[in-house]
Every structure is written in structure tokens, then in C-alpha cells.
C-alpha positions in Angstrom: -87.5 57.4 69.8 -83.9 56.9 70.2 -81.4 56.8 67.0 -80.3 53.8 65.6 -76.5 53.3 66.1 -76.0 53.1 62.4 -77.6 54.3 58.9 -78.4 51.3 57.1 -79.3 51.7 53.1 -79.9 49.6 50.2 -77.6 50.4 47.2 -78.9 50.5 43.7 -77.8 51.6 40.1 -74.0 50.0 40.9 -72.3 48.1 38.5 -69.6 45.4 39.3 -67.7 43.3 36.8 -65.4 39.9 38.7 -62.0 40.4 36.5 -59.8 37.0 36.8 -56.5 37.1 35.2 -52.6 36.4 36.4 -52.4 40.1 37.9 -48.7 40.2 37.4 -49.2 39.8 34.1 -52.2 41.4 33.3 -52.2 43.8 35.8 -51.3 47.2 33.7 -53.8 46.4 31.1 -56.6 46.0 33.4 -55.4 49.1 35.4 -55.5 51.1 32.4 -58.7 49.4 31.1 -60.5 50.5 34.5 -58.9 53.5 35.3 -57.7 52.7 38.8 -54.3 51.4 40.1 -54.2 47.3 40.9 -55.0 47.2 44.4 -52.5 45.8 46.9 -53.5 42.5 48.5 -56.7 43.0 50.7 -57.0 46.5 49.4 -59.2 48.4 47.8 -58.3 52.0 45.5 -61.3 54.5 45.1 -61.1 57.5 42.9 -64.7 59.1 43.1 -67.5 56.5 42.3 -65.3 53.5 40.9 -63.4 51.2 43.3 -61.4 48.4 42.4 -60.7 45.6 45.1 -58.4 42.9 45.5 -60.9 40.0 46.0 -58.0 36.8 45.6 -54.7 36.2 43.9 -56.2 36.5 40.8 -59.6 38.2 41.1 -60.5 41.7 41.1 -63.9 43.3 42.0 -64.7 47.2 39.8 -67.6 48.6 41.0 -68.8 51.4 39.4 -71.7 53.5 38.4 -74.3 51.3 36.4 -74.4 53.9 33.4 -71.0 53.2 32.8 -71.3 48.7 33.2 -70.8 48.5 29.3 -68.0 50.6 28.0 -66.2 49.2 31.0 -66.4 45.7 29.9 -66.0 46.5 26.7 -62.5 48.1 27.5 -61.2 45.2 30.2 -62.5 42.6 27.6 -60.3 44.0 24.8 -57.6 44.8 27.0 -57.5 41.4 28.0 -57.9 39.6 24.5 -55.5 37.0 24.2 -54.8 36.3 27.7 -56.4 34.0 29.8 -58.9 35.7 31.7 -62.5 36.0 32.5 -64.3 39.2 32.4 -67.9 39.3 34.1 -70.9 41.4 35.2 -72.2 40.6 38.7 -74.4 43.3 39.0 -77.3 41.5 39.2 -75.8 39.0 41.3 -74.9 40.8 44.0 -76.9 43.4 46.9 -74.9 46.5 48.5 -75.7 48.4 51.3 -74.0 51.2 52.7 -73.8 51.3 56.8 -72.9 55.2 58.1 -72.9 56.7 61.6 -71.3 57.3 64.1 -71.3 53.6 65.3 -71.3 51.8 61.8 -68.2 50.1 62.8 -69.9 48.5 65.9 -73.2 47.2 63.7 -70.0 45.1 61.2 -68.4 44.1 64.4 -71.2 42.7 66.0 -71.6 40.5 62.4 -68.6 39.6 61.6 -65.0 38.3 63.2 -63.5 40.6 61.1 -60.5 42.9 63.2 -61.9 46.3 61.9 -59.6 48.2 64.5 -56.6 45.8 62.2 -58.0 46.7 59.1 -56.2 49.8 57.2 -58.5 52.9 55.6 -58.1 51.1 52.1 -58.4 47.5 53.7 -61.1 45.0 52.0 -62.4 42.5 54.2 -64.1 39.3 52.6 -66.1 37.7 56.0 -68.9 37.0 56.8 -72.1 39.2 58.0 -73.9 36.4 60.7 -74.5 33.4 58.2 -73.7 35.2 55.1 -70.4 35.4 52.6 -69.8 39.4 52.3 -67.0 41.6 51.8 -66.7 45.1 52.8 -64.4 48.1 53.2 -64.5 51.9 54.9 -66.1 54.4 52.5 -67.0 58.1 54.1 -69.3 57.9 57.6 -69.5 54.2 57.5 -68.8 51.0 55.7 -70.1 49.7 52.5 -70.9 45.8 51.9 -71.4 43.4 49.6 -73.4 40.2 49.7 -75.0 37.4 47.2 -78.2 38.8 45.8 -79.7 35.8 46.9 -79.7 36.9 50.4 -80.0 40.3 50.4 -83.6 40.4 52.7 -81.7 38.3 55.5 -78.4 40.6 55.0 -80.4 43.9 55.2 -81.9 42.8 58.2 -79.2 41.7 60.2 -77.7 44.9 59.5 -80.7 46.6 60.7 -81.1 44.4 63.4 -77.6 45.2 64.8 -78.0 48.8 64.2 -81.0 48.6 66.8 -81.0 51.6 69.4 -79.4 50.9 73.0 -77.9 48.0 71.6 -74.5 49.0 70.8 -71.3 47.1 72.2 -69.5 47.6 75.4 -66.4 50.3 75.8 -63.2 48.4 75.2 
């Protein structure tokens, strides 16, 4: 049986917490709070298991391992008291999956209008993934994305679905 162009996987045990706030303002405190530098616009910073990504002018995305969800809002929420901002835990709301190979870039193309050639190494795409609202960026071998919970079965499987063998795109 021939190899599906991409590895397509389910990702469990993150944790992600939406941080909105006036960035210029704000931005050291929640830096320091999450450990990670304030991401440039449409960029992501990584360091290990923790990313932080710029979701809009005011909204940040830190996913992170699950075990460490709680002393992580603890810290943003009091680095944040007294400033108008909004600290929350999406983990539940939300399904990753983690695309590797060879041709993972080819399974997101064929998925979303997204320019991936365009997109730097620390670039963060929100899209779409066929029908779907997702965001995702390059992490090593592939791409990781995100989607609502709510339509994680019909997100998985479009990602499997493009990843079928002999159905990758034609040479550019």
C-alpha cells in the first residue's frame, strides 16, 4: 500500500489560554507572565513546548503543555490585574492536529488559500481548512493546526482525506 503524502495526528494534553489586552501596553507583563517574547504581527515564538502567537491586534494564543494550564493563568491573570484584559482557557474549546511529512505542506495547500511558499518559518496563518475557521504555523516535519472543537471529526478528516496516497499536487 502506498504512503500517505502526510502524517496526520490528533493532539492531546495541550493547553491554550486567548490573552486580549492593548499589547503595547501590556505587552512586557504578558511576555514575562508566559515566558516567551510578544510575537510580531502574524508570528508565532516557540521556545520548547510553549508557543505564543499573534492571533489579532490584541489577541494572543499560549499553547502549552496541559500540566502546566494553571500556574500559567494564574501568572497572566495577576500580571494583568488592573488592566483591561481578558485571560481565558480554550483548551477544551479547541482540537489540534499535527500534519508531518515530507508533503505536509501540499495536504494545507490543497485546504486552504493560504500562500505557504509567502509564509515565513515563524509565520501564523489564521485560514481556513475547506469549510472550517483554523490557524496554523510550521513546527518540525510538518505543520501544526488548530480548529473549533466543535468540528474536529470533519477537520481530521479533510486532513486525512488530502493526505490520501497518489493524490498529491502537481510540480509548480
Amino acid at each position: 500500500m502506498a504512503e500517505p503524502l502526510a502524517n496526520v495526528a490528533r493532539v492531546d494534553g495541550l493547553g491554550m489560554i486567548a490573552i486580549r489586552a492593548d499589547l503595547a501596553r501590556s505587552g512586557d507583563a504578558i511576555a514575562e507572565a508566559a515566558g516567551l517574547a510578544i510575537p510580531l504581527t502574524t508570528r508565532i515564538v516557540t521556545d520548547g513546548d510553549r508557543a505564543l502567537g499573534w492571533m489579532s491586534p490584541d489577541e494572543l494564543l499560549l499553547v502549552l503543555p496541559g500540566a502546566d494550564l494553571a500556574s500559567a493563568l494564574t501568572a497572566l491573570r495577576d500580571a494583568l490585574t488592573g488592566e483591561h484584559a481578558l485571560v481565558v482557557d480554550l483548551s477544551d474549546a479547541r482540537a489540534v492536529f499535527d500534519v508531518t511529512g515530507p508533503h505536509a505542506g501540499d495536504v494545507i495547500a490543497k485546504l486552504s488559500p493560504a500562500n505557504l511558499d509567502a509564509m515565513p518559518g515563524d509565520g501564523l496563518r489564521r485560514s481556513r481548512a475547506a469549510q472550517v475557521a483554523a490557524a496554523f504555523w510550521r513546527i518540525d516535519g510538518g505543520f501544526r493546526v488548530i480548529g473549533f472543537r466543535s468540528t474536529a471529526d470533519y477537520l481530521g478528516l479533510v486532513l486525512r482525506n488530502a493526505a490520501i496516497p497518489g493524490s498529491g499536487l502537481a510540480p509548480r
